[in-house]
C-alpha distance (Angstrom), angle and dihedral (degrees) to the residues before:
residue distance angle dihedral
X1 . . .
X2 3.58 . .
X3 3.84 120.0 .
X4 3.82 126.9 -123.7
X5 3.94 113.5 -65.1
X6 3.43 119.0 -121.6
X7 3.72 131.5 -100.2
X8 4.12 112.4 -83.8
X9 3.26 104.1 -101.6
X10 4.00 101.6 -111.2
X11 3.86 107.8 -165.6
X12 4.16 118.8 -130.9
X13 3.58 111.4 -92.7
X14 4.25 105.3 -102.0
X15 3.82 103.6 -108.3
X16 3.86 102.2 -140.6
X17 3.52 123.1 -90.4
X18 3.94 129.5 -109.5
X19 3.24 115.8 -129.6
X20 4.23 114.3 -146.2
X21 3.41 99.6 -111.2
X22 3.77 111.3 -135.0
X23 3.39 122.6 -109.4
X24 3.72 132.2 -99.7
X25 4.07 101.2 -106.2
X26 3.95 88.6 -120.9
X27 3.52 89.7 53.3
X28 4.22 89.4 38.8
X29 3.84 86.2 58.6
X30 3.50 105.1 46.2
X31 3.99 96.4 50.1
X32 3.98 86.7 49.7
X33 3.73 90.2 47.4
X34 4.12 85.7 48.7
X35 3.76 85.5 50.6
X36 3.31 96.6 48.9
X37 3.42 106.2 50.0
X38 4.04 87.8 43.0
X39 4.00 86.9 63.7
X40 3.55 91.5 43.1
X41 4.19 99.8 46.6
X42 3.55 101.4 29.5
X43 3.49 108.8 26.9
X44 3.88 104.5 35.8
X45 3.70 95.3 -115.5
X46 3.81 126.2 157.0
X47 3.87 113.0 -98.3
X48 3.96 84.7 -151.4
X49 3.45 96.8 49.6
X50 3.81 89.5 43.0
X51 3.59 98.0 53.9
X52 3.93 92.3 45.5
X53 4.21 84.3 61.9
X54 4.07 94.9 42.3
X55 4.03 99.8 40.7
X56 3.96 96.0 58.9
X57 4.03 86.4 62.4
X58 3.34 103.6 65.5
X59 3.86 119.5 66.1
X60 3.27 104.9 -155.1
X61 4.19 126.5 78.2
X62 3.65 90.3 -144.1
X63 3.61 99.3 58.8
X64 3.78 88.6 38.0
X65 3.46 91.4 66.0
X66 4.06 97.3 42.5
X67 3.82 82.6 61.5
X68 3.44 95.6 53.9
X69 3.64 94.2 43.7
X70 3.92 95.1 43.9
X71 4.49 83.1 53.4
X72 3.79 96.6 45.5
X73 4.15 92.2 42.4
X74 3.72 89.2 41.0
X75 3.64 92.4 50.8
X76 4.28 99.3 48.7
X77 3.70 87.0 41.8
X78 4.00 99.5 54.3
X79 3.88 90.9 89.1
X80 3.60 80.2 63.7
X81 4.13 111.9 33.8
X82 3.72 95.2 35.1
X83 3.49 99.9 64.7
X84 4.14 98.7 43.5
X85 3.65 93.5 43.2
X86 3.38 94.1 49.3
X87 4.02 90.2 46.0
X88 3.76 79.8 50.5
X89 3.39 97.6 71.6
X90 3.56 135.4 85.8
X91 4.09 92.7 -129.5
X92 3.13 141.9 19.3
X93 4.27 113.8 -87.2
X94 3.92 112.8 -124.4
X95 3.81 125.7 -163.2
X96 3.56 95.9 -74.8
X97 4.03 87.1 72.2
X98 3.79 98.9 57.3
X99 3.87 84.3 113.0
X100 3.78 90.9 53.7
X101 3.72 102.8 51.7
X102 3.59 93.0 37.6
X103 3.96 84.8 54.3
X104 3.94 92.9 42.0
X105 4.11 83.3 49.8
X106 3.78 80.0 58.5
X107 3.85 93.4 45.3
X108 4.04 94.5 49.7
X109 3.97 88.4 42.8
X110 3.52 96.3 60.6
X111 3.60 97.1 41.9
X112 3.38 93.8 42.7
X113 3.60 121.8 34.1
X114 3.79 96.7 10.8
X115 3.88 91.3 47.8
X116 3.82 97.5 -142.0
X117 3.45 128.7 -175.6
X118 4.08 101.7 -90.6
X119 4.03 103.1 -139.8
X120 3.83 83.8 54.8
X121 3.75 108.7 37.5
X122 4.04 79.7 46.8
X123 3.75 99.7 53.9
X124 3.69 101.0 42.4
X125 3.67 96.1 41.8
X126 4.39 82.9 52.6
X127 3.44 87.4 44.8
X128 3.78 95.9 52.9
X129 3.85 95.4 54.3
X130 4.24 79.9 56.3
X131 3.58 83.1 56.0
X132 3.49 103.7 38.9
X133 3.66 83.3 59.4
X134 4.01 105.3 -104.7
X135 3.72 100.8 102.0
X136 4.03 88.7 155.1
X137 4.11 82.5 62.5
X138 4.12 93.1 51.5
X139 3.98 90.2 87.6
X140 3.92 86.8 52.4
X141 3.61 99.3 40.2
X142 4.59 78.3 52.7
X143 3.24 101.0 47.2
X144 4.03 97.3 46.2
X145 3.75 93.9 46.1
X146 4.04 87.1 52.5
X147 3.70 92.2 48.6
X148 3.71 84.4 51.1
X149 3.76 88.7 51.0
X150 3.55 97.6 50.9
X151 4.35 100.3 41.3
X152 4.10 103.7 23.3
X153 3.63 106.3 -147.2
X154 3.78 132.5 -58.4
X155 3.84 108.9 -87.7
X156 4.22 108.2 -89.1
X157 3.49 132.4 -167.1
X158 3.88 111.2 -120.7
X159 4.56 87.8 -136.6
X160 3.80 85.4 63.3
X161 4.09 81.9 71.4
X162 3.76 94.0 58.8
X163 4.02 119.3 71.5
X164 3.69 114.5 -104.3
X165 3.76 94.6 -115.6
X166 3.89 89.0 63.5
X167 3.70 92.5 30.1
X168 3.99 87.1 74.1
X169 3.97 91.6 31.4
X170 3.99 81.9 66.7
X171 3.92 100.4 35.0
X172 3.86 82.8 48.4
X173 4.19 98.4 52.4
X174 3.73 93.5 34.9
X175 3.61 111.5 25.7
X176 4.11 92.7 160.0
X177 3.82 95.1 54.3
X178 3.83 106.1 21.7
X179 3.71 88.6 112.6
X180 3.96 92.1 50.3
X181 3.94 88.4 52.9
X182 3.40 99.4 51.5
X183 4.30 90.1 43.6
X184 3.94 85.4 46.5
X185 3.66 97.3 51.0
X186 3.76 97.7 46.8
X187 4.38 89.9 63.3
X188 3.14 125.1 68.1
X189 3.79 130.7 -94.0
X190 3.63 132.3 -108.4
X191 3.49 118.6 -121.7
X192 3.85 121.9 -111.5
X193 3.69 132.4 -168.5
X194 4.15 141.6 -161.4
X195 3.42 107.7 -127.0
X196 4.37 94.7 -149.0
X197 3.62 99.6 -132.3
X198 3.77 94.9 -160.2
X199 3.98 83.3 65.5
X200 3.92 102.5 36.9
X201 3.53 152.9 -3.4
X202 3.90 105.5 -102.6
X203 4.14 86.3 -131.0
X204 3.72 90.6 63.1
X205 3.71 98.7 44.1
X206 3.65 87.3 46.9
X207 4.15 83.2 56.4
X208 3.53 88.1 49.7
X209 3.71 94.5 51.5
X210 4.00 87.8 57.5
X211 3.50 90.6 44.4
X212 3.67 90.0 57.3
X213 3.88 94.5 56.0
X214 3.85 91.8 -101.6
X215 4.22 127.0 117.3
X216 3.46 122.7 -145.9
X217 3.85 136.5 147.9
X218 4.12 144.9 -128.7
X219 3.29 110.9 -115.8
X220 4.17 102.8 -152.8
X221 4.20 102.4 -146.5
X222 3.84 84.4 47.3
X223 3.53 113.2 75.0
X224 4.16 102.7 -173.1
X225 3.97 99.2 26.9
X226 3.59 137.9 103.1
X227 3.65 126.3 -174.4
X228 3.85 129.2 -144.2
X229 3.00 124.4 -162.5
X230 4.11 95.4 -167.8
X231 3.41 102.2 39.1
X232 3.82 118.5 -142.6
X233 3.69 127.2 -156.4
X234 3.90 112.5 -90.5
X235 3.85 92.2 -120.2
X236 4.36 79.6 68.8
X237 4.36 90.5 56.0
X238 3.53 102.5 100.9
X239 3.57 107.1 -123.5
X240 3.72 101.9 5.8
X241 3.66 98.2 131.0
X242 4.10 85.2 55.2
X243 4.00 88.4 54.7
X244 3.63 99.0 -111.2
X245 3.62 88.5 130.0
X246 4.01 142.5 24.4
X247 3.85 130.8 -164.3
X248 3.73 100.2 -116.4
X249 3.76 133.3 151.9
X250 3.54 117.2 -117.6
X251 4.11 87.8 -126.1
X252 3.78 88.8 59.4
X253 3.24 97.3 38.0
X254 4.22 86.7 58.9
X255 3.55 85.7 64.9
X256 3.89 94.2 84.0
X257 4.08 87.5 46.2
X258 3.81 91.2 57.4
X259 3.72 100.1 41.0
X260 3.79 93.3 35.7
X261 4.28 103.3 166.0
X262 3.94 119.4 -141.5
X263 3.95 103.2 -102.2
X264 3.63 119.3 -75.9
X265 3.90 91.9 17.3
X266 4.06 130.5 157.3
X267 3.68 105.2 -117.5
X268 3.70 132.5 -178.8
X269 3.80 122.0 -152.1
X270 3.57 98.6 -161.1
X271 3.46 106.1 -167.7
X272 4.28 105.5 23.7
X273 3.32 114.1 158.6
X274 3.64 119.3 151.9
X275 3.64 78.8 21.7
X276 3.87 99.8 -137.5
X277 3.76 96.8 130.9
X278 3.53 99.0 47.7
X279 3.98 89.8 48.5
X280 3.86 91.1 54.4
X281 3.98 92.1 47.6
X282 4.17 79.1 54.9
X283 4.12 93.3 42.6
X284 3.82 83.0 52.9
X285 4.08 98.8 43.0
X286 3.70 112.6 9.5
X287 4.21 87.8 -177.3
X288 3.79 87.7 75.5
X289 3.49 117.0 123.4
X290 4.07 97.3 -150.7
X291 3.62 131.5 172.0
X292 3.88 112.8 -160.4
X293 3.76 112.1 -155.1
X294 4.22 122.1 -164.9
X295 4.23 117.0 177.0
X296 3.85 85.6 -147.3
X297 4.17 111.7 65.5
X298 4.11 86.4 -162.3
X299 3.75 89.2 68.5
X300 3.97 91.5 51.9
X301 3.83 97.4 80.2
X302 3.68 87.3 60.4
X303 3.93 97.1 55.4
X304 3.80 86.5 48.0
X305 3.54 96.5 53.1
X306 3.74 90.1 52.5
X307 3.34 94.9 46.1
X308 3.56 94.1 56.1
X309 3.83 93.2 39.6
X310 3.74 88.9 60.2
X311 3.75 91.7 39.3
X312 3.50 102.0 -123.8
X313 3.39 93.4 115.9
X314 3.72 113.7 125.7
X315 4.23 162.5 128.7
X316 4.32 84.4 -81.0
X317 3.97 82.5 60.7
X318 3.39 141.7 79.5
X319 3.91 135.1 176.6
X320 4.10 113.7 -159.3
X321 4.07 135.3 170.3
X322 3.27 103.8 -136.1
X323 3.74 140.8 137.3
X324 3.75 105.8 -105.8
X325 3.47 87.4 -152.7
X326 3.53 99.6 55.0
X327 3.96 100.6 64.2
X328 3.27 91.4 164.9
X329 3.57 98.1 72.7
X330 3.89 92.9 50.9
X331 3.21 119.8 11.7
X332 4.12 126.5 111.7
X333 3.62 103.0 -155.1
X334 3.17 106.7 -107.0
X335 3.58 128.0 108.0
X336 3.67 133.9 -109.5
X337 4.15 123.5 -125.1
X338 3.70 91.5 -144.5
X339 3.90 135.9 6.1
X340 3.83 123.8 -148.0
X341 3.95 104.8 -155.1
X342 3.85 104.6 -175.3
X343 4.05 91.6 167.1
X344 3.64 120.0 -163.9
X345 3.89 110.2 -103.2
X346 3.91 142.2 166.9
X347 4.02 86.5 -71.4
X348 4.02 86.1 -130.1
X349 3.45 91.0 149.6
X350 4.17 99.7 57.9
X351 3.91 89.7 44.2
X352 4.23 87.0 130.0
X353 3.84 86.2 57.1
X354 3.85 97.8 40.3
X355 3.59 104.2 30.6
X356 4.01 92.7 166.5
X357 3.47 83.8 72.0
X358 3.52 89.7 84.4
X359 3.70 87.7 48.7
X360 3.80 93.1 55.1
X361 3.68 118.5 23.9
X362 3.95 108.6 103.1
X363 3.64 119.3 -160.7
X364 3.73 100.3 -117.4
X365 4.21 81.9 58.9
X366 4.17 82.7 77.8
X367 3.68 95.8 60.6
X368 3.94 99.4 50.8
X369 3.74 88.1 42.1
X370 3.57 89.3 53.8
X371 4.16 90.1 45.4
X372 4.08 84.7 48.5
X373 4.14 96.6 48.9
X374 3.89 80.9 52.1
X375 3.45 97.8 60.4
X376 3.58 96.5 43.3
X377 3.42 90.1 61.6
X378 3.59 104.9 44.0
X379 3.94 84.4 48.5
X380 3.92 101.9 50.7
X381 3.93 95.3 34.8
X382 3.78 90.7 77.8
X383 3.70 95.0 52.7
X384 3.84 94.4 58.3
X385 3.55 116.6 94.1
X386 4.07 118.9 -121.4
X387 3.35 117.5 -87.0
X388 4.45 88.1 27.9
X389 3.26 130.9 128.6
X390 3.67 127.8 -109.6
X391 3.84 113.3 -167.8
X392 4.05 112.8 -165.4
X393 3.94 114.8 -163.5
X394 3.86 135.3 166.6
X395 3.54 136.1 -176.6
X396 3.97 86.3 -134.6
X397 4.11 134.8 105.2
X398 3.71 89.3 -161.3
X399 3.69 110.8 112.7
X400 3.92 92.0 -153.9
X401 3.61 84.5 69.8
X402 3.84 102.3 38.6
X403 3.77 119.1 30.4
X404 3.27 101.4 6.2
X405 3.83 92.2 51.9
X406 3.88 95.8 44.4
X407 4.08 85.4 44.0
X408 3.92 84.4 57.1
X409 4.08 96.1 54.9
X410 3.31 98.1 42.7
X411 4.08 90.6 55.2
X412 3.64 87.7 43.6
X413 4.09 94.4 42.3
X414 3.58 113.7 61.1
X415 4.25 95.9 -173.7
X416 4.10 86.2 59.8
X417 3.21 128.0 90.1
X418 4.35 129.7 167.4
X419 3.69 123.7 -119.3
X420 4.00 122.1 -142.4
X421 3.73 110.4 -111.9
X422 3.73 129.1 -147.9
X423 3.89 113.6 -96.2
X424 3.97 82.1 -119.2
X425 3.91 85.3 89.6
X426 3.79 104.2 51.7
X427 3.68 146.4 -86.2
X428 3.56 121.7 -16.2
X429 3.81 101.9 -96.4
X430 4.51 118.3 176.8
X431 3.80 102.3 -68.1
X432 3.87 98.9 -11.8
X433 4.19 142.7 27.8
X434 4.08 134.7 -87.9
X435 2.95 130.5 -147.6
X436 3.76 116.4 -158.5
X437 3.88 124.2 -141.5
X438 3.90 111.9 -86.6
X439 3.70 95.7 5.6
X440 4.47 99.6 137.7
X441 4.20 77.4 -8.8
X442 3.82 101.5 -72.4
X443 3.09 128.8 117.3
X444 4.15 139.7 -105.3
X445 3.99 114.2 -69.1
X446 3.36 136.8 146.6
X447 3.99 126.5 -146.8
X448 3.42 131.8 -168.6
X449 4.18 124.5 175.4
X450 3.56 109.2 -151.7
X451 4.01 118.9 -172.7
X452 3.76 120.2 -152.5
X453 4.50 105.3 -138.7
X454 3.46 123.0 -176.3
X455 3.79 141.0 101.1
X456 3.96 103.7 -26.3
X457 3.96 99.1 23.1
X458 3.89 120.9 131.6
């Protein structure tokens, strides 16, 4: 005989889910700003690549460009809020509070630097370690962003953000003016635009600018740039979308003026990517025939797109990925008028606008930059034509990787020779000119002309 069933199983009535509620979008910032700068500080992390993750969450411009300012200030500043918050507190943080510091970084950034109103830089950065899921930290993350408030932080100097290694690199290269490098690279830049010719004269777009509520000035040895000194979003540049204007430095921009091609010549930009350079040579001389090279195809949709925002794009020009020094493998023959040689480098010069450089670079990174600036050289001075132009730039302040490298091929290159540049580009540097970083508000470059003699030049 069969015992007693058991009871139906009767399942537990669901209790009703929570939703996450969403956060306020002052709060939303400042935990991606926290999260960001944690990648970026303690986990060797690209602030670029970083940003380009964070920025498509929030929906609004404004707050958008708040987290980009908070990351950037946070970032030059950390020579200075790292050490006194950390001195601030009664022991010393371990791994586990990466997320704190890099949200106190926040905190002191946008008190500091950014010059936010306290009550709300306060509450939302409080808020955000709720959200970030350390509520028992909120009273800490309060009472050392008050302190803050109250004393400002201990006077720093602006080398102690640079490792030692390049410290001395610096101090060795540019005894006179190390201190004003490292002081210039720890502010922010101004931001400079391209006025595109082919679309207007830089006059009127510097009327429409005014117009428009926003100041910025000529500068007279510059023919397309603007400078300002506030910088605005792009979406705010009247007619940016249309191409009348480009974000540009006025260093890089000076890279047309010194390699400045004969009318109608075949130029090579060697090394294009984001393709800014090679669109200005166009906005000056749409008759070029150039071919822009990048090693990395992924970087090719953005020259294209700036090609075509500027409307240069066209049958006289071509966009390749190729490895400039591998000419075998792409080139026609036929030689080029003038060569634009923008070689990668240690970007020492554009530290204020890529402040994790200081976080990343390594000092064996100099030497194999050197070794690859060498190559590209010896590779793309045989397809200029005698009597061409070669015009060799960096980004860098290193002279291992300007003078000193452009000193080394032209001992080793007998058909090369260095032409004198006006003191409009810099300090007289070996064979060719620096400019240092903030000096008339650019950044660091280095240019060096380089003529090709022999039989057939002119």
């Amino acid at each position: 005989m069969a015992g007693p069933r058991p009871p139906a199983h009767r399942p537990r009535p669901s209790r009703p889910t929570q939703e996450r509620r969403p956060l306020a979008p002052g709060v939303e910032v400042r935990v991606l700003a926290a999260q960001v700068l944690d990648a970026v500080v303690h986990r060797g992390r690209s602030l670029k690549s970083e940003l380009s993750g964070a920025l498509p969450r929030l929906a609004d411009p404004r707050d958008r460009a708040l987290l980009e300012a908070i990351a950037f200030a946070a970032l030059r500043g950390r020579y200075r809020y790292g050490p006194a918050v950390q001195g601030w507190m009664q022991k010393p943080p371990g791994p586990a509070d990466h997320p704190l510091l890099a949200l106190l970084l926040a905190g002191c950034a946008q008190l500091d630097a950014l010059q936010l109103p306290p009550h709300a830089a306060l509450d939302a950065t409080v808020e955000a370690a709720r959200a970030m899921g350390r509520p028992h930290q909120a009273g800490l993350v309060n009472a050392l962003l008050r302190r803050a408030q109250r004393e400002g932080f201990p006077p720093a100097d602006p080398a102690g953000a640079w490792p030692q290694w390049l410290r001395r690199r610096i101090e060795g290269d540019w005894p006179e003016q190390a201190a004003e490098v490292f002081a210039a690279s720890a502010e922010p830049a101004p931001l400079w635009l391209r006025v595109n010719r082919q679309r207007v004269a830089r006059d009127e777009y510097l009327a429409r600018l005014h117009d428009a509520g926003i100041e910025a000035v000529a500068v007279p040895w510059l023919a397309d740039a603007l400078r300002l000194d506030a910088p605005v979003p792009v979406a705010a540049l009247p007619g940016f979308d249309e191409g009348l204007v480009s974000v540009q430095d006025g260093s890089a921009q000076q890279a047309a003026d010194a390699l400045a091609p004969d009318r109608g010549a075949r130029v090579l930009d060697a090394c294009a990517a984001p393709g800014g350079k090679a669109a200005h040579l166009l906005e000056r001389d749409p008759s070029l025939e150039l071919l822009a090279l990048d090693v990395d195809p992924r970087r090719l949709p953005k020259i294209e797109e700036n090609l075509r925002r500027s409307g240069v794009a066209g049958g006289n020009v071509q966009v390749r990925a190729a490895d400039a020094t591998l000419p075998a493998l792409w080139w026609d023959g036929f030689t080029f008028d003038a060569i634009l040689l923008d070689a990668p480098c240690s970007a020492t010069g554009v530290v204020r606008r890529q402040p994790d450089i200081l976080l990343h670079r390594r000092e064996e990174d100099i030497a194999a930059l050197a070794q690859a600036q060498s190559r590209l050289l010896d590779a793309t001075w045989p397809m200029l034509r005698p009597g061409g132009v070669l015009l060799y730039a960096t980004c860098s302040i290193l002279a291992e990787e300007n003078s000193a490298q452009v000193a080394a091929f032209l001992e080793r290159t007998p058909d090369a020779s260095a032409e004198t540049l006006p003191e409009a580009f810099g300090h007289a540097a070996g064979p060719g000119r620096q400019r240092l970083p903030g000096e008339d508000g650019m950044d660091g470059f280095f240019y060096a002309r380089l003529r090709k003699t022999g039989p057939g030049a002119s």
